[in-house]
C-alpha positions as CSV (number, residue, x, y, z in Angstrom):
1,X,0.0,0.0,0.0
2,X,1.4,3.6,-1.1
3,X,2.2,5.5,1.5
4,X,3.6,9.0,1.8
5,X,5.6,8.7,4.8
6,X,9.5,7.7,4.2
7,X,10.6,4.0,4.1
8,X,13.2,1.9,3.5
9,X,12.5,1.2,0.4
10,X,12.0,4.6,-0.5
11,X,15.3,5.4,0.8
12,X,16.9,2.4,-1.2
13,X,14.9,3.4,-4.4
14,X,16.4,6.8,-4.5
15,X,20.2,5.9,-3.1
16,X,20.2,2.9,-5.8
17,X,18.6,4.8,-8.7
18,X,20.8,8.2,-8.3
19,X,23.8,5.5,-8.8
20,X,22.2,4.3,-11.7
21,X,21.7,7.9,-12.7
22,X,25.5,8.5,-12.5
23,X,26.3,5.6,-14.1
24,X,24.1,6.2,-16.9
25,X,25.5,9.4,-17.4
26,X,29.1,8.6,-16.7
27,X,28.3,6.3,-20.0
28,X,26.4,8.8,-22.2
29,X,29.0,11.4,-22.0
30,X,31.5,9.8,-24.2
31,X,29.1,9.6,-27.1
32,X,28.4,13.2,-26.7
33,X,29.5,15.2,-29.6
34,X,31.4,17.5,-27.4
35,X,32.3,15.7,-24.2
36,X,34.6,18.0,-22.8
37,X,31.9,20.6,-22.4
38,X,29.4,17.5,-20.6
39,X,29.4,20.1,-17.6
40,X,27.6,18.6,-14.4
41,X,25.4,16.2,-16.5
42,X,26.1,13.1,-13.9
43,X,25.4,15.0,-10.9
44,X,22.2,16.1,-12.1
45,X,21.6,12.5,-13.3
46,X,22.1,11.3,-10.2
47,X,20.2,13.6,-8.1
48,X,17.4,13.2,-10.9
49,X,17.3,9.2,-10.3
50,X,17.6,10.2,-6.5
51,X,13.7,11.9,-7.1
52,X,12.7,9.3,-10.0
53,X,14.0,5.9,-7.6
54,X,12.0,7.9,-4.3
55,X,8.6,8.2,-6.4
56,X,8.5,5.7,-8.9
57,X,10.5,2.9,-7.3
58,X,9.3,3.5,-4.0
59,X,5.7,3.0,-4.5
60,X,6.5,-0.3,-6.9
61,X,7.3,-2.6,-4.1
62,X,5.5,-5.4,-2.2
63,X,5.3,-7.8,-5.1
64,X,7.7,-10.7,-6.1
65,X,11.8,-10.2,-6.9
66,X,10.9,-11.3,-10.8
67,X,8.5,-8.0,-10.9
68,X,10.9,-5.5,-8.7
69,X,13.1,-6.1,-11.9
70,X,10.4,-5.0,-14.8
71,X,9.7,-2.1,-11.8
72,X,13.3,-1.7,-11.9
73,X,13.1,-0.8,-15.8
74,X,10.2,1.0,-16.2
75,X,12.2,3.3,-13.3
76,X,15.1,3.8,-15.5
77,X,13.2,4.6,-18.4
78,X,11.0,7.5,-16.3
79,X,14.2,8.4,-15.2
80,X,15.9,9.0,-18.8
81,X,12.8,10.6,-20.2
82,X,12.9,12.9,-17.1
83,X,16.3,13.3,-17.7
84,X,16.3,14.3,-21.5
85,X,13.4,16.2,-21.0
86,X,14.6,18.8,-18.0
87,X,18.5,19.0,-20.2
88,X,16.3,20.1,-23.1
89,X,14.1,22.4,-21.4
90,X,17.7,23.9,-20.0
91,X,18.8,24.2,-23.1
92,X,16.2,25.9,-24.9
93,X,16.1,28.3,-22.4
94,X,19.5,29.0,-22.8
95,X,19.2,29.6,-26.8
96,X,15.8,31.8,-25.7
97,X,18.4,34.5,-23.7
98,X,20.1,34.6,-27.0
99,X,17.1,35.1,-29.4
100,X,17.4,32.2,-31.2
101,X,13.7,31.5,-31.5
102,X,11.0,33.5,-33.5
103,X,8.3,33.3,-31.1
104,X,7.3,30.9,-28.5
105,X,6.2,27.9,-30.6
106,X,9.7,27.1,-31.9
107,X,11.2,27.0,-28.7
108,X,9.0,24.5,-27.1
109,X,9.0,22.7,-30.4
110,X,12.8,22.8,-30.3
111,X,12.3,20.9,-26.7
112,X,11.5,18.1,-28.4
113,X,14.0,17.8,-31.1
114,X,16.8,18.3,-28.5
115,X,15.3,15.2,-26.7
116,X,14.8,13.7,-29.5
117,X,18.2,14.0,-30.7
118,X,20.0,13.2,-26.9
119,X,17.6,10.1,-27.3
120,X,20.0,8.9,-30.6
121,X,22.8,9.2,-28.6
122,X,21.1,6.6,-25.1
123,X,20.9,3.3,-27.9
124,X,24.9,3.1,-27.5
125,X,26.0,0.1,-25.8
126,X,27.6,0.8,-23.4
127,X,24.3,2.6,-21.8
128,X,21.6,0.3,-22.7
129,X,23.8,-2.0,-20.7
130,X,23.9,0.1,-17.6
131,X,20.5,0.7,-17.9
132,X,19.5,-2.6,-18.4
133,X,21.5,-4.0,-15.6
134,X,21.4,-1.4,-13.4
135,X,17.8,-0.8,-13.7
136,X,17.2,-4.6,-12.6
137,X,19.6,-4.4,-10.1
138,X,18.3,-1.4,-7.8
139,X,14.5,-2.6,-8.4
140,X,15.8,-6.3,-6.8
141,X,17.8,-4.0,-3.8
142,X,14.4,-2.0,-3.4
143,X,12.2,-5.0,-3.3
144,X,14.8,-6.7,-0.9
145,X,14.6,-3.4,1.5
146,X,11.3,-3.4,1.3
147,X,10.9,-6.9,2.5
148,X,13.8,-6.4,4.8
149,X,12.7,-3.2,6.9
150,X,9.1,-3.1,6.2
């Protein structure tokens, strides 16, 4: 049963998931097309999965270790659209303080192209890998602190 007070598995959700978030990051960068200028991309990954594993993973427990894996995955992938989606909004608005846009219109249109086009870039290897493992992993530890410390 949901609850909003803070639990363990709350706690482990959003511990595990903002190391995913890192990780995920930390293997995204090096298919950037400018990697040097990444800037704090991990650290707002991680405290992004921190949020995403506290709400999403948090409330998905109670069930069987099989499920806290697809749990597990459907966490990382809310975690990457959140991701891609608040990087493109920060973007955008940095092009809008430089006039890029026309009106309006175009720059929340251009939201979605920058996601779309930082989406190309999460098929690599490397980070479906981390994703997929790393996803499965911190639903399994969430699950397990859920049954653990109830």
């Amino acid at each position: 049963m949901p609850t909003s007070m803070p639990t363990a598995a709350k706690a482990t959700g959003a511990a595990t998931f903002a190391i995913v978030g890192l990780l995920i990051a930390n293997a995204y960068v090096p298919g950037m097309p400018d990697a040097g200028a990444a800037g704090s991309i991990r650290e707002f990954s991680g405290v992004i999965g921190a949020f995403v594993g506290w709400g999403v993973m948090g409330h998905s427990v109670g069930n069987r270790y099989i499920d806290s894996i697809g749990y597990g995955w459907k966490t990382v992938v809310v975690l990457v659209f959140v991701a891609t989606m608040l990087f493109s909004i920060y973007e955008m608005l940095l092009q809008s303080t430089r006039m890029v846009y026309d009106g309006p219109i175009d720059a929340i249109l251009d939201i979605f192209l920058r996601m779309f086009d930082r989406a190309l870039g999460l098929l690599s290897f490397p980070v479906m890998t981390v994703m997929i493992l790393g996803g499965g992993v911190a639903g399994l530890f969430t699950e397990a602190a859920s049954r653990r410390w109830p």
